[in-house]
C-alpha positions in Angstrom: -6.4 -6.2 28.8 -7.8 -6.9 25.4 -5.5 -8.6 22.5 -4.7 -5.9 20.0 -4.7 -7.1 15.9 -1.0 -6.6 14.1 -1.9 -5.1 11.0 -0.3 -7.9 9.1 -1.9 -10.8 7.5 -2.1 -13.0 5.1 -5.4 -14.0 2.2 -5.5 -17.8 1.1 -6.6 -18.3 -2.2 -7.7 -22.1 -1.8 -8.3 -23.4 -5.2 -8.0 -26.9 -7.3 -6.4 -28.0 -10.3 -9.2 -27.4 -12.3 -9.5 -23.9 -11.1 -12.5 -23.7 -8.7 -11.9 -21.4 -6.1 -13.1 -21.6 -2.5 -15.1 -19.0 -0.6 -16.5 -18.7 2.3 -20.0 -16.4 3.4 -18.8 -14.5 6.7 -21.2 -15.2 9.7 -20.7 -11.7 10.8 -21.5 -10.1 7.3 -24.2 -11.9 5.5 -23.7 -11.7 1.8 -19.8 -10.7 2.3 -17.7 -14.0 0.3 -14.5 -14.1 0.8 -11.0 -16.3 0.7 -9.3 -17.1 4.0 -7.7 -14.0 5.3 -6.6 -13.6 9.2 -3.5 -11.3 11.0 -0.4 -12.7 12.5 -0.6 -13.8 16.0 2.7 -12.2 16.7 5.3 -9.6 15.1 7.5 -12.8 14.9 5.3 -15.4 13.0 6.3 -15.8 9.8 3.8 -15.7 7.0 3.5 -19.3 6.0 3.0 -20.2 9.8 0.1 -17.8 9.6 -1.3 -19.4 6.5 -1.3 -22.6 8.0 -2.9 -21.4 10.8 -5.8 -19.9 9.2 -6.7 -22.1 6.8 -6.6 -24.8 9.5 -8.7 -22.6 12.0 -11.2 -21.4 8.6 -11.7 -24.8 7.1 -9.8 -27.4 8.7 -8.1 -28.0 5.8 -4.5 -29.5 7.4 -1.4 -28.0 5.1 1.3 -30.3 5.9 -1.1 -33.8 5.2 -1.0 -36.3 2.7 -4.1 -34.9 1.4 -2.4 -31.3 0.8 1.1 -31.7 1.0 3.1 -28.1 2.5 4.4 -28.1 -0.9 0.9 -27.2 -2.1 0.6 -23.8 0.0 2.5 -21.4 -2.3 4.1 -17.5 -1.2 2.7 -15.5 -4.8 4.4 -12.6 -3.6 1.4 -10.3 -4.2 1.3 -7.7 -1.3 -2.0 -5.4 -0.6 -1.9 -2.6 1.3 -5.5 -1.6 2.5 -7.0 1.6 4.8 -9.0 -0.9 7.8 -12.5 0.3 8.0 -13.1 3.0 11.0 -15.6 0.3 12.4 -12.6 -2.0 12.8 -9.7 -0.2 14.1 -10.7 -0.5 17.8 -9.2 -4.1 17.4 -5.6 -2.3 16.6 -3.1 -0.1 18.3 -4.0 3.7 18.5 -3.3 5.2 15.7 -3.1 2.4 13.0 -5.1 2.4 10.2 -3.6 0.4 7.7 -3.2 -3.5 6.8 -0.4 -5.0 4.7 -1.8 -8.1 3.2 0.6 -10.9 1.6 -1.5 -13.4 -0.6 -1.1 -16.7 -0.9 -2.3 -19.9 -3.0 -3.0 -23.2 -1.8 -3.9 -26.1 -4.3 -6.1 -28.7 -2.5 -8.1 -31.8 -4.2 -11.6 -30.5 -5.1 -13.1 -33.7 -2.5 -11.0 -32.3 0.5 -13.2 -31.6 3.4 -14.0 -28.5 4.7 -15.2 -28.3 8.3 -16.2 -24.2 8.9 -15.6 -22.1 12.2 -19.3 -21.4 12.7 -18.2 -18.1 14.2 -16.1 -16.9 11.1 -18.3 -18.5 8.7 -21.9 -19.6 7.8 -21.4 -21.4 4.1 -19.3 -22.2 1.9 -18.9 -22.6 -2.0 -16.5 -23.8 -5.3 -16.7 -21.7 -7.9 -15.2 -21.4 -11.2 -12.4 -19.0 -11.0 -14.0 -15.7 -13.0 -17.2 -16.3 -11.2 -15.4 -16.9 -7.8 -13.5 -13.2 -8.5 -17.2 -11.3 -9.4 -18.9 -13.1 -5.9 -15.9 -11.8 -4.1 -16.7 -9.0 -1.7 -13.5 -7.8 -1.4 -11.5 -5.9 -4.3 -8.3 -7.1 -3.3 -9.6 -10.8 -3.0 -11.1 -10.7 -5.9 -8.1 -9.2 -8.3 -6.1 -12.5 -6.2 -8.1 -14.7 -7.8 -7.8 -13.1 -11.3 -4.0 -14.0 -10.8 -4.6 -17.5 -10.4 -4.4 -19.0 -13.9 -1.1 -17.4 -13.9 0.4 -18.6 -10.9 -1.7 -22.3 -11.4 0.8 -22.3 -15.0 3.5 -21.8 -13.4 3.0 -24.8 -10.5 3.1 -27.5 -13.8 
């Protein structure tokens, strides 16, 4: 019996203090840049635990280090709502064809390491934050990432 996606998840805008934004080339799509994004792994799992989760599994960035302290993975209470694409809603329950999407930010040093899944991704790059929002692929990653000088204002 096959694992069916909840249509939650969360996006990770992984960015520095200086505002350089990470994003990674999808192995799957070539060309298609993106943030960490990735559903719950249950109904119950709250929204930070699936943050964690996916940036560790993305970039093996650990939240909760002394590098990038859990204080540095931040809730901005953005919330997309987004129609899945008909190629992808086999990996859902019948009839759903919607995601809710709750972004986050996480501020990491710009030397922190960042160790790819080679099956999620192929590359990886920091970018200024404007330019980081115009390579995005997605729309709703990419208006994130215009909300990051605000949210980065309000961390100091």
């Amino acid at each position: 019996m096959r694992r069916l996606k909840i249509p939650e998840s969360v996006l990770v805008v992984i960015h520095t203090a200086d505002l350089e934004v990470l994003l990674m080339e999808r192995a799957d799509m070539p060309g298609y840049w993106q943030s960490v994004t990735g559903a719950k792994d249950a109904p119950d799992e709250a929204l930070e635990a699936t943050a964690v989760r996916e940036v560790a599994e993305e970039t093996g960035i650990a939240i909760g280090s002394a590098a990038v302290p859990r204080a540095n993975l931040r809730d901005w209470g953005l919330v997309n709502v987004y129609e899945i694409y008909a190629s992808w809603r086999h990996r859902y329950a019948d009839g759903v064809t919607h995601n809710t999407e709750h972004v986050f930010g996480l501020l990491v040093p710009r030397d922190v390491p960042i160790r790819l899944a080679p099956r999620e991704h192929v590359a990886h790059r920091w970018l200024p934050w404007r330019e980081a929002a115009d390579r995005c692929s997605s729309a709703s990653n990419a208006e994130a990432i215009l909300h990051l000088p605000r949210f980065a204002a309000a961390r100091s």
